[in-house]
PyMOL Python script that loads the backbone (N, CA, C, O; Angstrom):
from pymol import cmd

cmd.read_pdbstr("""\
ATOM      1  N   UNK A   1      58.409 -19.961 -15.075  1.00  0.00           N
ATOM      2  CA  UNK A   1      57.276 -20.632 -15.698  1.00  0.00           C
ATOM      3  C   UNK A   1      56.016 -20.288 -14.916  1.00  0.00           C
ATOM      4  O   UNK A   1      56.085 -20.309 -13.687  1.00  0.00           O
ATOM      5  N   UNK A   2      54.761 -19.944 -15.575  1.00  0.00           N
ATOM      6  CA  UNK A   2      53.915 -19.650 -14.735  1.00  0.00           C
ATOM      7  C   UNK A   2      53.158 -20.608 -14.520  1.00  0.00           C
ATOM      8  O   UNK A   2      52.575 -20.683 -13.438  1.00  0.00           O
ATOM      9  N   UNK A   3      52.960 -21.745 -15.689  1.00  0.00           N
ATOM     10  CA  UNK A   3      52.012 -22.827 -14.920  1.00  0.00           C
ATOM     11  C   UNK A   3      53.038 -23.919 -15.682  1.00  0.00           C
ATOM     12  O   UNK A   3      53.437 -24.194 -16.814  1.00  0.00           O
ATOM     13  N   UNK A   4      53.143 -24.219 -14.714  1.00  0.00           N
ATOM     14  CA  UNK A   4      54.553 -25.405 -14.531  1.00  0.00           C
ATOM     15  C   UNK A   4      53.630 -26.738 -15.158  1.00  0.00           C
ATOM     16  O   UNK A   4      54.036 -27.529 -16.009  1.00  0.00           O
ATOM     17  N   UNK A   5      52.535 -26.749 -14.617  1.00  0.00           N
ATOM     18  CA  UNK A   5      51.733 -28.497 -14.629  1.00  0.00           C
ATOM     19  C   UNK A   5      51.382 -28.175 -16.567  1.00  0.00           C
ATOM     20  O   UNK A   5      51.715 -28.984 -17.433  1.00  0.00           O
ATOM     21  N   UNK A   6      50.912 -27.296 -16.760  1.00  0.00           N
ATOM     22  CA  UNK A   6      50.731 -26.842 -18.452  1.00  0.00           C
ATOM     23  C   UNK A   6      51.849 -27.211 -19.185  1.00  0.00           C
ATOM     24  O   UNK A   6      51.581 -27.907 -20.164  1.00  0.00           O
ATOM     25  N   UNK A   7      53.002 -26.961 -19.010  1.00  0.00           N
ATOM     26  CA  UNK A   7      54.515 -27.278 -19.420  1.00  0.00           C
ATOM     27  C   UNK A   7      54.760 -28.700 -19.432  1.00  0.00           C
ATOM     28  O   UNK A   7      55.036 -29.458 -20.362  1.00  0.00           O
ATOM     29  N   UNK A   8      54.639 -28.846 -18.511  1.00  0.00           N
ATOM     30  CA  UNK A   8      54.520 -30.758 -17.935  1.00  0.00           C
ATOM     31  C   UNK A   8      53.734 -31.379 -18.419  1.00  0.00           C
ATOM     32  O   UNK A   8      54.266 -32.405 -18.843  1.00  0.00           O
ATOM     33  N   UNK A   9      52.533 -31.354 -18.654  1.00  0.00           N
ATOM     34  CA  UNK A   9      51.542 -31.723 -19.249  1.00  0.00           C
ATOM     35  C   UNK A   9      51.909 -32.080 -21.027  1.00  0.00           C
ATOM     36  O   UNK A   9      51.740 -33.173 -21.569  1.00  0.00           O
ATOM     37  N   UNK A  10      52.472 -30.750 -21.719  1.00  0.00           N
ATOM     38  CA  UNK A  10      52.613 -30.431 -23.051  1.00  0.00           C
ATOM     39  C   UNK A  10      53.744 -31.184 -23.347  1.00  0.00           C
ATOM     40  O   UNK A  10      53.697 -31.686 -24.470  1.00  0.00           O
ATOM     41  N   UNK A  11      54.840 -31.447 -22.640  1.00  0.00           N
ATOM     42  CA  UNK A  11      55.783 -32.055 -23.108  1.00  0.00           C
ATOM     43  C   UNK A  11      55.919 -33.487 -22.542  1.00  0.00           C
ATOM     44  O   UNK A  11      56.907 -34.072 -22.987  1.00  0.00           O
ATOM     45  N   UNK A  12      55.038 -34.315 -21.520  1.00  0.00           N
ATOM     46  CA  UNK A  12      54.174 -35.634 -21.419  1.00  0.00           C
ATOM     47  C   UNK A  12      53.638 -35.904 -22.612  1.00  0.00           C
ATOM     48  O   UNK A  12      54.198 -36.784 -23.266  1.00  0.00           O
ATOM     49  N   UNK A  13      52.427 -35.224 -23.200  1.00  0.00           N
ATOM     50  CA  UNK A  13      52.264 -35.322 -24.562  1.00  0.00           C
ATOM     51  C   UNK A  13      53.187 -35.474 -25.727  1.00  0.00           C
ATOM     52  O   UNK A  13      52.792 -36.326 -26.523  1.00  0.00           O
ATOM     53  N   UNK A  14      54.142 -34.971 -25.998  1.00  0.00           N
ATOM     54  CA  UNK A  14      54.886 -34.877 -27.067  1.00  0.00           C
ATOM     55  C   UNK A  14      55.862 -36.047 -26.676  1.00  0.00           C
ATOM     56  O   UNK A  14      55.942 -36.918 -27.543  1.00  0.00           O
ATOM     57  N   UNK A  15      56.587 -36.235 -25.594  1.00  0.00           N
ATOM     58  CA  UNK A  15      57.313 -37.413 -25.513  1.00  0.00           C
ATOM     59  C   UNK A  15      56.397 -39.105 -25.455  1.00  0.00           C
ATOM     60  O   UNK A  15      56.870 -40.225 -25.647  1.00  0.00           O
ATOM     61  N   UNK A  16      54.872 -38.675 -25.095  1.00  0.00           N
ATOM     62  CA  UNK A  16      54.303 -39.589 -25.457  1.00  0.00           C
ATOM     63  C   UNK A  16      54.019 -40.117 -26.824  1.00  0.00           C
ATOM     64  O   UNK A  16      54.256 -41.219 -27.319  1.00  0.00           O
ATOM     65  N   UNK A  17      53.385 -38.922 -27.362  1.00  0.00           N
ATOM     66  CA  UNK A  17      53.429 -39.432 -28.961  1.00  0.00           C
ATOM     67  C   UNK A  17      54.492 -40.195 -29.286  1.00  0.00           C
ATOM     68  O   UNK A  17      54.482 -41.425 -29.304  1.00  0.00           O
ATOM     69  N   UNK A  18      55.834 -39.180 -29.664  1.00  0.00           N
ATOM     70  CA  UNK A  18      56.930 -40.092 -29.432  1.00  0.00           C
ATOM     71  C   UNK A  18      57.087 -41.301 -29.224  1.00  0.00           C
ATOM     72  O   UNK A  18      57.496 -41.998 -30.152  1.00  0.00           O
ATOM     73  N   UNK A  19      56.875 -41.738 -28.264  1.00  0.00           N
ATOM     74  CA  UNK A  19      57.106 -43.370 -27.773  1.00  0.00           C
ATOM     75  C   UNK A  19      56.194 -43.895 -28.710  1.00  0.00           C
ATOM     76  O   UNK A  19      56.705 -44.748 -29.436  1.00  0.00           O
ATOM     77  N   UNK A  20      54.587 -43.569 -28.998  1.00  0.00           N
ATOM     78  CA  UNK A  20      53.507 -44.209 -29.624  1.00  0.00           C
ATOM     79  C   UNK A  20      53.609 -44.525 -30.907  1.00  0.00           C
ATOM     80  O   UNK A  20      52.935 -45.340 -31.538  1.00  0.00           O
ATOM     81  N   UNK A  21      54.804 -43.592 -31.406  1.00  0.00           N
ATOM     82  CA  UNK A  21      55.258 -43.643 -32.815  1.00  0.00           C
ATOM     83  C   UNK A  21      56.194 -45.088 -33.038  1.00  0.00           C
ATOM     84  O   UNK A  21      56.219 -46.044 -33.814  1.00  0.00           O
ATOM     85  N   UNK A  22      57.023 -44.535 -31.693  1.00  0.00           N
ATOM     86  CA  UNK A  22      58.345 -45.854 -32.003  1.00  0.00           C
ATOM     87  C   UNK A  22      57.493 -47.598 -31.822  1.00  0.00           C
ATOM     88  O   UNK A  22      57.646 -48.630 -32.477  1.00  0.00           O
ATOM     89  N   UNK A  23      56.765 -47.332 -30.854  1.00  0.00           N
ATOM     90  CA  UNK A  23      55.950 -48.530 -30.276  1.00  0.00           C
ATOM     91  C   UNK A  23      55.276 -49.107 -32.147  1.00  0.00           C
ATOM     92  O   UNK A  23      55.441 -50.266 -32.529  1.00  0.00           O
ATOM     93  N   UNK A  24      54.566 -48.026 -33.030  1.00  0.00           N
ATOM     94  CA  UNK A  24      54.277 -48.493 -33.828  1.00  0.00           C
ATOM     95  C   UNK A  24      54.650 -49.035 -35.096  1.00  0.00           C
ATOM     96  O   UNK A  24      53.963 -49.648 -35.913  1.00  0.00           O
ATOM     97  N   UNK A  25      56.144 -48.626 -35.129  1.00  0.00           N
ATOM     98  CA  UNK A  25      57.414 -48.481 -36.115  1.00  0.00           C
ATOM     99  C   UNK A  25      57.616 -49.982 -36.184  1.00  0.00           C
ATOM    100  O   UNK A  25      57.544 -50.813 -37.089  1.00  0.00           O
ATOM    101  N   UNK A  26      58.055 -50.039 -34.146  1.00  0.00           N
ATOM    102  CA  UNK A  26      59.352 -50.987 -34.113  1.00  0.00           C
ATOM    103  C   UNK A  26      58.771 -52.306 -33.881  1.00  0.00           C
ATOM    104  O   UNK A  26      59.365 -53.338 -34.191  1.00  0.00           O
ATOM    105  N   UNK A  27      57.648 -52.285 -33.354  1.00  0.00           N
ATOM    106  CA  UNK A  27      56.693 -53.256 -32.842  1.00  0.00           C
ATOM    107  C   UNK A  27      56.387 -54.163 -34.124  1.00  0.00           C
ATOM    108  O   UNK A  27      56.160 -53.740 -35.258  1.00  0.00           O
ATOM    109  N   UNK A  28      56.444 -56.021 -33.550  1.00  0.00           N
ATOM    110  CA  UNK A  28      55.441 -56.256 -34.915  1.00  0.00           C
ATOM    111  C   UNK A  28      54.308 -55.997 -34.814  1.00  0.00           C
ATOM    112  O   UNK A  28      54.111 -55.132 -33.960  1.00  0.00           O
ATOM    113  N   UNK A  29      53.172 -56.463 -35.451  1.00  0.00           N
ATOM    114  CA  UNK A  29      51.454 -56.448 -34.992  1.00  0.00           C
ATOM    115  C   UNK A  29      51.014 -56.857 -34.019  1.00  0.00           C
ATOM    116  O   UNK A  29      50.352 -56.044 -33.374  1.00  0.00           O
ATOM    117  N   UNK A  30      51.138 -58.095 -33.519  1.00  0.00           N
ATOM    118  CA  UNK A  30      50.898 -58.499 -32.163  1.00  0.00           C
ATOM    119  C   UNK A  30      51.723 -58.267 -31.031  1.00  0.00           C
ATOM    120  O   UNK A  30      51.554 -58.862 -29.967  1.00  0.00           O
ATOM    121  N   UNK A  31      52.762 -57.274 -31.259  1.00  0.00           N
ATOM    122  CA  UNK A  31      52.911 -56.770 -30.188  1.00  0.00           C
ATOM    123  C   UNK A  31      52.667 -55.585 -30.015  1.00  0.00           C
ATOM    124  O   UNK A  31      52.977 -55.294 -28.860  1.00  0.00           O
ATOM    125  N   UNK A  32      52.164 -54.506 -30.705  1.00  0.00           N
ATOM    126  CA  UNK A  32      51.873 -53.435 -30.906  1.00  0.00           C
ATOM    127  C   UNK A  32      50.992 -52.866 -29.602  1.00  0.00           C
ATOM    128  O   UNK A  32      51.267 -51.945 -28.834  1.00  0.00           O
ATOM    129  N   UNK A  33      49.952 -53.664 -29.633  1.00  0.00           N
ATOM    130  CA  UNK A  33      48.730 -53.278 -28.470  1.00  0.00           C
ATOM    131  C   UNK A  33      49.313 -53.385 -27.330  1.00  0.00           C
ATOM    132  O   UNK A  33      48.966 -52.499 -26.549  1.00  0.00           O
ATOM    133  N   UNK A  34      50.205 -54.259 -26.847  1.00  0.00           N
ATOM    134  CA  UNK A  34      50.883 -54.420 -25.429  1.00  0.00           C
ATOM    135  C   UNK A  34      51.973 -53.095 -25.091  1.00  0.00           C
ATOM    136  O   UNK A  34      52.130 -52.552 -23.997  1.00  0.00           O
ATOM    137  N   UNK A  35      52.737 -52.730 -26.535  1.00  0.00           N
ATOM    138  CA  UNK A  35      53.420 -51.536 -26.091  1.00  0.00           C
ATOM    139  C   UNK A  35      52.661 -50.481 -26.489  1.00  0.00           C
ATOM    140  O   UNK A  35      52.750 -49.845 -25.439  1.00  0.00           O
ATOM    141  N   UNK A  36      52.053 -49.870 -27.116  1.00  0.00           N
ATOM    142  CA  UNK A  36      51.032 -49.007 -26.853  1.00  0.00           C
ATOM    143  C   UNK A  36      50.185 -48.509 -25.674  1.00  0.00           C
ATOM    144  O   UNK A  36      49.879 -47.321 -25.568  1.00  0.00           O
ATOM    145  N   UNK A  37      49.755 -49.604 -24.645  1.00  0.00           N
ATOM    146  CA  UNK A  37      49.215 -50.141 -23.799  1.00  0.00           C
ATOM    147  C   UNK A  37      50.294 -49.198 -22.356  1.00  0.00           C
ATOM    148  O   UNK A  37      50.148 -48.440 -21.397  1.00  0.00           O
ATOM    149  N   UNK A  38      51.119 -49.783 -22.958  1.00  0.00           N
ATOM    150  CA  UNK A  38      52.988 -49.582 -21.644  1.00  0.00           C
ATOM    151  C   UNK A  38      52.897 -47.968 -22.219  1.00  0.00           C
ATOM    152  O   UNK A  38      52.555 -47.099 -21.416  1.00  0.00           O
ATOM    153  N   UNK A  39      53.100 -47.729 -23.128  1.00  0.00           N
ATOM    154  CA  UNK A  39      52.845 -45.964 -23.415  1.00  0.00           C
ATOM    155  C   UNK A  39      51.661 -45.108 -22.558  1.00  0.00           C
ATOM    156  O   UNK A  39      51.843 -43.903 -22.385  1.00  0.00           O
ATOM    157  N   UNK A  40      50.838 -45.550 -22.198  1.00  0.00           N
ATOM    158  CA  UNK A  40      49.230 -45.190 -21.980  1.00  0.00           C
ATOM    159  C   UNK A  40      49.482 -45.373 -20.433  1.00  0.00           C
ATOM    160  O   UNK A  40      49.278 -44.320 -19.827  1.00  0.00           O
ATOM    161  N   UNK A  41      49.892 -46.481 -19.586  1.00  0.00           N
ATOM    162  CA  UNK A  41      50.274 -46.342 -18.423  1.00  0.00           C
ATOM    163  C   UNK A  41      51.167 -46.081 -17.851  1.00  0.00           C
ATOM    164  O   UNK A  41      51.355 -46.278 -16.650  1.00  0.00           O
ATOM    165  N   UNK A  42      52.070 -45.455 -18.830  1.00  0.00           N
ATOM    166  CA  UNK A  42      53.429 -44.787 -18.258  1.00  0.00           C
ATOM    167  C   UNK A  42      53.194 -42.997 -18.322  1.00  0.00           C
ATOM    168  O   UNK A  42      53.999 -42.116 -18.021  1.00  0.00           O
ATOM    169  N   UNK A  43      52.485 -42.938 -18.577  1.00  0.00           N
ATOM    170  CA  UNK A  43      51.782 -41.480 -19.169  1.00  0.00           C
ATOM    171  C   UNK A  43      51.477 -40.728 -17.703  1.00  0.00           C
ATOM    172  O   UNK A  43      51.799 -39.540 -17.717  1.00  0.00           O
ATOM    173  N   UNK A  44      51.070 -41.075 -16.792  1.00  0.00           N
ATOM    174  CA  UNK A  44      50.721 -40.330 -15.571  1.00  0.00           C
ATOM    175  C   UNK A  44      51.444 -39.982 -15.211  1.00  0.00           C
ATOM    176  O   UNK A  44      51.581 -38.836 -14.782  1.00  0.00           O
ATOM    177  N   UNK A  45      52.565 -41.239 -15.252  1.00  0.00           N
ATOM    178  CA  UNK A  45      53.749 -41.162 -14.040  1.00  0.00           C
ATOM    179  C   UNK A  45      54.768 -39.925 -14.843  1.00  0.00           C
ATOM    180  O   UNK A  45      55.322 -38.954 -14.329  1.00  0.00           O
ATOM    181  N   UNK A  46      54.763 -40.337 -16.139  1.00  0.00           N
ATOM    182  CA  UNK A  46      55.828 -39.291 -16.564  1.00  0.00           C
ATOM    183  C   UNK A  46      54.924 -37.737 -16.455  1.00  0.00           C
ATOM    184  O   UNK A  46      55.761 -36.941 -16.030  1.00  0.00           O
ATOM    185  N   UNK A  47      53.952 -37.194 -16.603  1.00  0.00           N
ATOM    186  CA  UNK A  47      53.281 -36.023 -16.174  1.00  0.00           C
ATOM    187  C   UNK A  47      53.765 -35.986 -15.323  1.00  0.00           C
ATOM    188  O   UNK A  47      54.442 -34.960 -15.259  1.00  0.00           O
ATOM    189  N   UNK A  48      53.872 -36.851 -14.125  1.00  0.00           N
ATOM    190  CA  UNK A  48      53.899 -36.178 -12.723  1.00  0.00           C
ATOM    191  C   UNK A  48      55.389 -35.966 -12.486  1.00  0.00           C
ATOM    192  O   UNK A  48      55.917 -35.104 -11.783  1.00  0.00           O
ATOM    193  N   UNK A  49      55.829 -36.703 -13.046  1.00  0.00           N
ATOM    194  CA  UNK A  49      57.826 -36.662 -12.777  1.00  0.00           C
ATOM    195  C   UNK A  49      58.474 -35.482 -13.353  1.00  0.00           C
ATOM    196  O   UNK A  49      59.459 -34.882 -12.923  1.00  0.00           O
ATOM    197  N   UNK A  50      57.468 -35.140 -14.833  1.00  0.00           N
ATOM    198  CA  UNK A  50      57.619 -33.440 -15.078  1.00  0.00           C
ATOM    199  C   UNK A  50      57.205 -32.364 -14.484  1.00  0.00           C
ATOM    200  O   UNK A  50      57.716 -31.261 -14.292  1.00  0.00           O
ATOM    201  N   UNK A  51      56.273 -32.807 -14.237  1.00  0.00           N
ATOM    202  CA  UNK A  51      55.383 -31.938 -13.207  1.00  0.00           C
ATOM    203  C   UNK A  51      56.464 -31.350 -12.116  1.00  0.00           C
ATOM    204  O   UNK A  51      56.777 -30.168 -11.974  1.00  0.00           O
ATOM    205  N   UNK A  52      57.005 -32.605 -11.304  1.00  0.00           N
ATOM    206  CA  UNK A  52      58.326 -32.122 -10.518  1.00  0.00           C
ATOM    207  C   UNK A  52      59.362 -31.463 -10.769  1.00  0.00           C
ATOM    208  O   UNK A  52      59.926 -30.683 -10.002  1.00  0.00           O
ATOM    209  N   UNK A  53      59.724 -31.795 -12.066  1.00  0.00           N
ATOM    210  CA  UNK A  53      60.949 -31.114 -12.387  1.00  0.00           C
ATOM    211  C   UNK A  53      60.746 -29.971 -12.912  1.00  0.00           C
ATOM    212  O   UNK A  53      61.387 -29.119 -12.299  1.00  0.00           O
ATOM    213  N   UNK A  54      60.024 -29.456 -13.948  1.00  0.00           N
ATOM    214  CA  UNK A  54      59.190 -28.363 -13.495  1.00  0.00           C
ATOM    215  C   UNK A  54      59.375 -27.014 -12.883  1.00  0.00           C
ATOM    216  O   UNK A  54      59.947 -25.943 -13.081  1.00  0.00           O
ATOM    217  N   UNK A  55      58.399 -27.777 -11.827  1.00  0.00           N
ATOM    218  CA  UNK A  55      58.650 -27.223 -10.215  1.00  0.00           C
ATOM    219  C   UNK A  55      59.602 -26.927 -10.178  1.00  0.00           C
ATOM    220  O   UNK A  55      60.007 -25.833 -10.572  1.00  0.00           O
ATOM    221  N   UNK A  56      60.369 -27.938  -9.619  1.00  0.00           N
ATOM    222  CA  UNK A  56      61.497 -27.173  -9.501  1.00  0.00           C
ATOM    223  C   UNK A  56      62.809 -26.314 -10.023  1.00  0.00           C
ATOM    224  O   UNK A  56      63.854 -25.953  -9.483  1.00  0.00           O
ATOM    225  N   UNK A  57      62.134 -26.140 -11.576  1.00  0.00           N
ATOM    226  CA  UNK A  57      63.209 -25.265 -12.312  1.00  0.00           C
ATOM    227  C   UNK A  57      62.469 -23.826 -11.882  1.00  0.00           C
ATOM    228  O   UNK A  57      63.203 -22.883 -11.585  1.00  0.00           O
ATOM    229  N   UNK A  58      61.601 -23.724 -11.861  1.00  0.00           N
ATOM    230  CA  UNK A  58      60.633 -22.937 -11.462  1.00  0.00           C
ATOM    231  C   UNK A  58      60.749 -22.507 -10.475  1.00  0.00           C
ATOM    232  O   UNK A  58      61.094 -21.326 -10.453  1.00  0.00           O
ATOM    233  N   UNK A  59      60.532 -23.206  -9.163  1.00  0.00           N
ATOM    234  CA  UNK A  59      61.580 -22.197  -8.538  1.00  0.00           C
ATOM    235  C   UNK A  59      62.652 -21.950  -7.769  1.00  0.00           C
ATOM    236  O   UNK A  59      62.674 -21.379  -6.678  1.00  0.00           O
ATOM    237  N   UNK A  60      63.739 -22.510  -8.523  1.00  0.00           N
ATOM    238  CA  UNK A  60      64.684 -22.245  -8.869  1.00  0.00           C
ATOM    239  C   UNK A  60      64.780 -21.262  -9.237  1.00  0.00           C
ATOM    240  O   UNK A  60      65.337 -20.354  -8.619  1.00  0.00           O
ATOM    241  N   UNK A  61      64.328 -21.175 -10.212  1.00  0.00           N
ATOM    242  CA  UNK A  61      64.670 -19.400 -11.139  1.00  0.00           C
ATOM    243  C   UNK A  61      63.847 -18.472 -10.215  1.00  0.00           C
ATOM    244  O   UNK A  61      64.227 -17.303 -10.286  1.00  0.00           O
ATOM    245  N   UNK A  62      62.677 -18.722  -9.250  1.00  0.00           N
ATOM    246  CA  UNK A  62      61.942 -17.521  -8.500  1.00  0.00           C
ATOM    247  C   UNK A  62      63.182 -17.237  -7.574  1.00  0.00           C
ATOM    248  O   UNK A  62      63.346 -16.065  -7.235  1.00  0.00           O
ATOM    249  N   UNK A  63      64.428 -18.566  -6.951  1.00  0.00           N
ATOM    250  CA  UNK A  63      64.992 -18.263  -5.596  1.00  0.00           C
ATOM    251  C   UNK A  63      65.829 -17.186  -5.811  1.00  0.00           C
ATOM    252  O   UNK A  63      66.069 -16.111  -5.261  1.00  0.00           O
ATOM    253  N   UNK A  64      66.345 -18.046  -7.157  1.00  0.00           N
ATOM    254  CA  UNK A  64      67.793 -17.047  -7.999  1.00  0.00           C
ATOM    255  C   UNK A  64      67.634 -15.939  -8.209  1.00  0.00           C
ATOM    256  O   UNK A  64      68.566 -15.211  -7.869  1.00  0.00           O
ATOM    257  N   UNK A  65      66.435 -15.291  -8.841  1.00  0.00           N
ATOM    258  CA  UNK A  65      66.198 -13.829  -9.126  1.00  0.00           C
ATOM    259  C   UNK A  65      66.217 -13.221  -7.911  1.00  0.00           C
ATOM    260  O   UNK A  65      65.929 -13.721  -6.824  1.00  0.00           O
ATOM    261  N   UNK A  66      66.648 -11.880  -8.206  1.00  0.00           N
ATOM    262  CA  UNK A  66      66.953 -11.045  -7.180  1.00  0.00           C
ATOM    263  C   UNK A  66      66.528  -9.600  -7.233  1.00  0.00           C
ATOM    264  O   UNK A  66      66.803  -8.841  -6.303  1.00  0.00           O
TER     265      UNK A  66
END
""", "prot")
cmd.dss("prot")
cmd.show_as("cartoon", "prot")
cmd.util.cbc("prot")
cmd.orient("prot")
């Protein structure tokens, strides 16, 4: 992967939507804004937890190649 945080980033996004969808599905109305809310501040942390993993598939595959 050449930019690992781009990857991480793109699929933070998409598993976010995701959640923003279910949050709006499953949620009644007044609870909607509170899990929406939990989507929006869980959002960094999961970037960065991809961000790591990532990394380290990344290089991984630089150690492995030979």
């Amino acid at each position: 992967m050449k930019h690992p945080i781009a990857v991480a980033f793109g699929i933070a996004v998409a598993v976010s939507l995701v959640l923003a969808g279910i949050a709006l599905t499953q949620f009644r109305t007044d609870e909607k804004p509170f899990a929406l809310a939990a989507v929006v501040l869980l959002f960094p942390f999961l970037w960065f937890f991809l961000w790591l993993i990532t990394n380290g598939v990344s290089w991984w595959k630089d150690t492995t190649r030979r």
